[in-house]
C-alpha positions in Angstrom: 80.1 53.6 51.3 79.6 49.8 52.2 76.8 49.0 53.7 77.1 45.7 56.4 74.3 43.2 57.6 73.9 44.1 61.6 71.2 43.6 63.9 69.3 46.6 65.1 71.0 46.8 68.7 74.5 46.0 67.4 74.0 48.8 64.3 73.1 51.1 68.1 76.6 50.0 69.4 79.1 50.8 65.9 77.0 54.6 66.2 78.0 55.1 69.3 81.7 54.5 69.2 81.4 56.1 65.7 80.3 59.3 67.3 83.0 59.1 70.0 81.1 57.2 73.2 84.2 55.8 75.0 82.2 54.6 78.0 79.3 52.0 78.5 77.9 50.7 81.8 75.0 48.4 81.6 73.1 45.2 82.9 71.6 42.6 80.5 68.4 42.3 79.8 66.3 40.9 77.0 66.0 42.0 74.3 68.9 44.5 73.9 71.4 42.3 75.5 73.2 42.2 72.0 73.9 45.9 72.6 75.9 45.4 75.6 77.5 41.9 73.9 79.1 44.2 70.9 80.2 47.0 73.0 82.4 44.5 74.9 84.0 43.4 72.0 84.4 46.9 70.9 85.1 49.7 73.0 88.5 48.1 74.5 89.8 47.7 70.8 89.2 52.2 70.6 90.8 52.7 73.8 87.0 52.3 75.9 85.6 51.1 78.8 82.6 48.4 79.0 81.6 47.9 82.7 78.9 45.5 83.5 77.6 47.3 86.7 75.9 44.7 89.6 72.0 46.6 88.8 70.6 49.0 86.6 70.6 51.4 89.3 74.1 50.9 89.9 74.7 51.7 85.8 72.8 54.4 85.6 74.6 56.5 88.4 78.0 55.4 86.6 76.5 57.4 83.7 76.1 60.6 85.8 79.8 60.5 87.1 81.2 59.5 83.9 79.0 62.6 82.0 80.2 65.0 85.0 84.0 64.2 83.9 83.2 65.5 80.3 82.8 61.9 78.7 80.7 60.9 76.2 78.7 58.1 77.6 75.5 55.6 76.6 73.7 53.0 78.6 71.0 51.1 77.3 68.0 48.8 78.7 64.8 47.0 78.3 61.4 48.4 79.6 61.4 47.4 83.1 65.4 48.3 83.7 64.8 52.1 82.5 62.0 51.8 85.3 65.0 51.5 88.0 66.8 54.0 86.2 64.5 56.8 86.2 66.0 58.2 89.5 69.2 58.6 88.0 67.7 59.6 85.0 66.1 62.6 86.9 69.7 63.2 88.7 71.1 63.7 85.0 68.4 65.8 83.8 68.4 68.1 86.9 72.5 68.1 86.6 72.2 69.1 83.0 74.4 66.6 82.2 74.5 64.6 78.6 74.3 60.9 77.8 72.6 58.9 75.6 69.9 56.1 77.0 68.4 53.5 74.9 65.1 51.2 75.6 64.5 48.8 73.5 60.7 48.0 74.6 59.5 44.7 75.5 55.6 44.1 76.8 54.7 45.0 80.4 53.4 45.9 82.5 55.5 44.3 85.6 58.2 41.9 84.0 55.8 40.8 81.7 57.1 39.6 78.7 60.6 40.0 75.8 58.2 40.5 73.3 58.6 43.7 71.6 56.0 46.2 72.7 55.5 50.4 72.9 54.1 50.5 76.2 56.4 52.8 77.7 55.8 55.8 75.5 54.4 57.6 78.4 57.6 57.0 80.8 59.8 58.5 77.4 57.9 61.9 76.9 56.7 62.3 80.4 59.6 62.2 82.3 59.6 59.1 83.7 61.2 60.2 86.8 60.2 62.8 89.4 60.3 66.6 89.0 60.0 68.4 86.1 62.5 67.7 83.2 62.0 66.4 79.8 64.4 64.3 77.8 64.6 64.7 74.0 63.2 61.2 72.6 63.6 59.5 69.0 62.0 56.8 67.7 63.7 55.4 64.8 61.5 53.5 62.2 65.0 50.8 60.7 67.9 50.2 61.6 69.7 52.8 59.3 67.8 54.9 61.6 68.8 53.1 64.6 72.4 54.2 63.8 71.9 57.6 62.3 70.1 58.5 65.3 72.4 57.2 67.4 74.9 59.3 66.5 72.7 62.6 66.5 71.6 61.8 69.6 75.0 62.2 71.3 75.4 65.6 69.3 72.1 66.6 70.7 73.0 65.5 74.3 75.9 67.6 74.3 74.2 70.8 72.9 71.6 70.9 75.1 73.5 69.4 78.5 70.5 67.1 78.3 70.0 63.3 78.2 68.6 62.1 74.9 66.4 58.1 74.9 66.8 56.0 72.1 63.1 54.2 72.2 62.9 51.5 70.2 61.4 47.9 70.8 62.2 44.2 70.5 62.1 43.7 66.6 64.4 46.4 65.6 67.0 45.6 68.4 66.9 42.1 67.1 65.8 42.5 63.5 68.8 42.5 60.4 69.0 45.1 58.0 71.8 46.7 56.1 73.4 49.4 57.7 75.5 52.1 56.1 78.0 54.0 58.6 78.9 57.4 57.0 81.4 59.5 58.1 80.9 61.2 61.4 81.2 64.7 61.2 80.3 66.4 64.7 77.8 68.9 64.3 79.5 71.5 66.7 82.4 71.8 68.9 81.1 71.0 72.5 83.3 72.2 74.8 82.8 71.6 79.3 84.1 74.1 81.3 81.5 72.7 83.9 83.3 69.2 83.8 85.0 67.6 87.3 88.4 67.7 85.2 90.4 68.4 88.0 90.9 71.7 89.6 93.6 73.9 88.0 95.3 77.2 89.0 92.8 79.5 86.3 89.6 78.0 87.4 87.9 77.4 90.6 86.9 73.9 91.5 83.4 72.6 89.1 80.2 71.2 91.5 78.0 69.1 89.1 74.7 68.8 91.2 70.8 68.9 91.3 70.7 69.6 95.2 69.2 73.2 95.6 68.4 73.6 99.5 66.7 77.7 98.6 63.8 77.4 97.4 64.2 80.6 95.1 67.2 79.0 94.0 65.7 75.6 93.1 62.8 77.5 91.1 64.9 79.4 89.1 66.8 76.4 88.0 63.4 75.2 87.1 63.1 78.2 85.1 66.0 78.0 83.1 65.6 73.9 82.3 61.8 74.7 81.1 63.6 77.9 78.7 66.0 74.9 77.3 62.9 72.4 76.7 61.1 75.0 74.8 64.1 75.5 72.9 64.1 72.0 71.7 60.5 71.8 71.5 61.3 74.9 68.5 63.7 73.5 66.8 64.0 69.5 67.1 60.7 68.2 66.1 61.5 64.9 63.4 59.2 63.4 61.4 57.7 61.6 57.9 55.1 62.2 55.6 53.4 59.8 53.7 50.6 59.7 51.0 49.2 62.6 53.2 48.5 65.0 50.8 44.8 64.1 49.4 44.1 61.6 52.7 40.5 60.9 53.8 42.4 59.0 56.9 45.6 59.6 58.2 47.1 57.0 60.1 49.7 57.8 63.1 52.5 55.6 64.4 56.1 55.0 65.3 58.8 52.5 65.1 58.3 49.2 64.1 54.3 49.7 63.6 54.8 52.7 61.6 56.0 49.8 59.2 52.6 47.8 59.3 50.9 50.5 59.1 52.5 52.0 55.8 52.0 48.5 54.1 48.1 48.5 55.0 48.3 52.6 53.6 50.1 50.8 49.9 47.2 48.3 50.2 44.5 50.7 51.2 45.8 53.3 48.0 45.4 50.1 45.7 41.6 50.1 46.2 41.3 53.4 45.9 40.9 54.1 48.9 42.7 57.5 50.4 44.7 57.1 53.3 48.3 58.5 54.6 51.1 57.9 57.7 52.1 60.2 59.7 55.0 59.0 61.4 56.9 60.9 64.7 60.5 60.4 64.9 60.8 62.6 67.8 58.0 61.6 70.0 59.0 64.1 72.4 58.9 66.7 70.9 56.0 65.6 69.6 55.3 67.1 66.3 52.0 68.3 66.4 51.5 71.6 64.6 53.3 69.4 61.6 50.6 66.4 62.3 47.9 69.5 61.7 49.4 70.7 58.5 49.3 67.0 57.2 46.1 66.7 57.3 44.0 68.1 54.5 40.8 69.9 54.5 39.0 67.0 53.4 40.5 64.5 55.9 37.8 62.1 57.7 39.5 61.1 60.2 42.9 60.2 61.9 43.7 56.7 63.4 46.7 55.7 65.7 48.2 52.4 65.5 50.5 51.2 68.5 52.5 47.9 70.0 49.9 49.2 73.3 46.7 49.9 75.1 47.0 53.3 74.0 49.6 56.0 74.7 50.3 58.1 71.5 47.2 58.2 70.8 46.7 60.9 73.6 49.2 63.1 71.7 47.5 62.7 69.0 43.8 63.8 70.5 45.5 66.7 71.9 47.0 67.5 68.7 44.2 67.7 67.0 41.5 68.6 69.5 37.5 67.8 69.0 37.7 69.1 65.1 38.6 65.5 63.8 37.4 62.3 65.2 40.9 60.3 66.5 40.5 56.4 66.7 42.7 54.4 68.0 44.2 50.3 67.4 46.4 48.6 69.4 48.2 45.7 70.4 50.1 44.4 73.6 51.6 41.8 75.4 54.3 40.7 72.5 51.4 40.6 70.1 52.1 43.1 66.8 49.2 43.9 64.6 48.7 42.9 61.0 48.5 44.7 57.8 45.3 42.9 57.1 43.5 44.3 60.2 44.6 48.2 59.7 43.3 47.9 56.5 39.7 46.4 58.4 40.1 49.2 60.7 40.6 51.8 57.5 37.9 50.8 55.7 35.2 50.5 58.9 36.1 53.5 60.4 35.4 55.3 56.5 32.1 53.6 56.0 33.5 51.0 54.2 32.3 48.2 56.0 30.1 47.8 59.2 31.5 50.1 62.6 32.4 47.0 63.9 34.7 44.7 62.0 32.9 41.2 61.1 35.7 39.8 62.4 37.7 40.8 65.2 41.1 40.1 66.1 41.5 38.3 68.9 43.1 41.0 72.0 42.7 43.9 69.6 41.7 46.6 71.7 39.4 49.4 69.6 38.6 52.6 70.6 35.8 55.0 69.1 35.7 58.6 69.5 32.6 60.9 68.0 30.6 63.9 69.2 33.0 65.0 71.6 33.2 61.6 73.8 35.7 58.7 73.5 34.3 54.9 74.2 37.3 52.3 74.7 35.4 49.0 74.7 37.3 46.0 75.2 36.4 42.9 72.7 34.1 41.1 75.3 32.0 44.4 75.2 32.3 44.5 71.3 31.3 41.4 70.9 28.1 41.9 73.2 27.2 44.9 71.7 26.8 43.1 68.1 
């Protein structure tokens, strides 16, 4: 196989085609515009339609009636575009109809800023829209992942009748990696009798809706959604291990920071000092029993690392409950922490150094959880508490 030089949101684009997306509808936005730039170069050359839609809102319901005619179809956006989105998002999920949606994060909240940042982790595994649904959500860690996942995440979509979220952020859309595009070999046969493929003589005409007027009727559809999440709750949890085996500290974290925080593990391990990575590729469904097995008898401690204030990290706490203290580091706006200040955060939170590091990043937001209660104390509180 060869492998080619792409950015992260073009590598998004090739896997989609790849895995048979014929249809696109979109509105720019910083910084995945590059997505929708290569699909319009593309998808007319494989017989496929790029449509830049007048809003998000107008794209996202251009999704739904391109899924309801049996299509395989993707739209992508930045953080506060999937926010107008999430109505039609919910109209998808409650339809049971399959599509692929990619974020690629920048800061918020509000516009705020085309930074790359992880503050909508909550709108990804919470629903994000109203009602009860989930969507199955990877976060891939490169941009070989970017692409692999890609394609499994229309393979997913169709199995389940179920919208899948691409959640990455602004420095793997943009970021340049080799890619290598393997064969695609679809994972099942998916066929849609429900599609609106035209009414024929052996079938009676297909409704594709999430209007359910009866009560009963509208809570048994609930039913049978929440029997299809637990499904994929069972059997689509993703995830890497690493150096977890003998860890005093295990460190959590997705995406792009799951890459910082694996260099301050190498440079941790170099002094002798014992801490792992944990890293979810599917944050929902969150892989927690697996985060429990990782950790080892003698583990101190577990600490989260996001491009936040603090999302994950709630997983996390839940995850492992009031057995194991969970601490948390973050940053947001754009800003991206460094391997230098994990590693201070490693070695105060083992004893290593003082509890508070001698010198504190500048908008690093630390959190400190012990006997049962969790302190968040921003850095003007730190710094009068020394």
């Amino acid at each position: 196989m060869v492998k080619v030089l792409m950015k992260g949101n073009e590598a998004i684009g090739e896997a989609a085609i790849r895995a048979g997306c014929r249809y696109f509808f979109g509105y720019p936005i910083t910084p995945q515009t590059e997505l929708p730039e290569y699909l319009v170069r593309r998808l007319p050359k494989v017989g496929g339609v790029f449509l830049q839609a007048e809003s998000e809102i107008a794209a996202i319901n251009m999704v739904y009636g391109a899924s309801a005619a049996g299509a395989r179809v993707m739209t992508s956006s930045s953080s506060p575009g999937i926010s107008l989105k999430q109505e039609g998002i919910s109209y998808l999920a409650g339809s049971e109809l399959p599509c692929v949606i990619v974020n690629i994060m920048r800061g918020g909240p509000g516009l705020g800023g085309i930074q790359p940042a992880q503050g909508d982790y909550f709108q990804a595994t919470r629903g994000g829209g109203h009602g009860d649904y989930r969507l199955l959500v990877y976060a891939p860690g490169s941009v070989q992942e970017l692409a692999d996942l890609t394609i499994k995440a229309f393979d997913r979509a169709d199995a389940y009748r179920n919208p899948v979220m691409i959640l990455g952020d602004g420095i793997l859309g943009q970021m340049m990696e080799p890619v290598e595009f393997k064969e695609y070999k679809a994972k099942g046969v998916y066929q849609k009798p429900w599609a609106t493929t035209g009414t024929r003589e052996e079938r009676k005409p297909n409704i594709v809706n999430s209007l359910y007027l009866d009560p009963e009727e509208l809570e048994e559809h609930n039913y049978s959604l929440l029997s299809k999440y637990e499904t994929i709750e069972a059997k689509e949890r993703l995830y890497e291990q690493y150096l977890t085996s003998d860890a005093d500290i295990v460190l959590v974290a997705f995406g792009t920071t799951a890459r910082i925080a694996k260099a301050a593990v190498k440079q941790a391990r170099e002094r002798d000092i014992k801490a792992g990575l944990f890293r979810p590729i599917t944050l929902w469904p969150f892989p927690d029993t697996e985060l429990i097995r990782a950790m080892v008898p003698g583990a101190k401690a577990v600490l989260t690392v996001e491009l936040s204030m603090g999302q994950l990290v709630d997983d996390v706490r839940l995850a492992v409950g009031s057995e194991m203290p969970v601490y948390f580091y973050g940053r947001a706006g754009g800003m991206v922490p460094s391997t230098k200040g994990i590693y201070q955060e490693i070695c105060r939170i083992l004893g290593i150094s003082s509890e508070v590091p001698p010198v504190l990043e500048k908008g690093v937001r630390y959190s400190f959880q012990g006997g049962g209660k969790v302190y968040d104390k921003g850095i003007s509180k730190i710094q009068s508490a020394i």
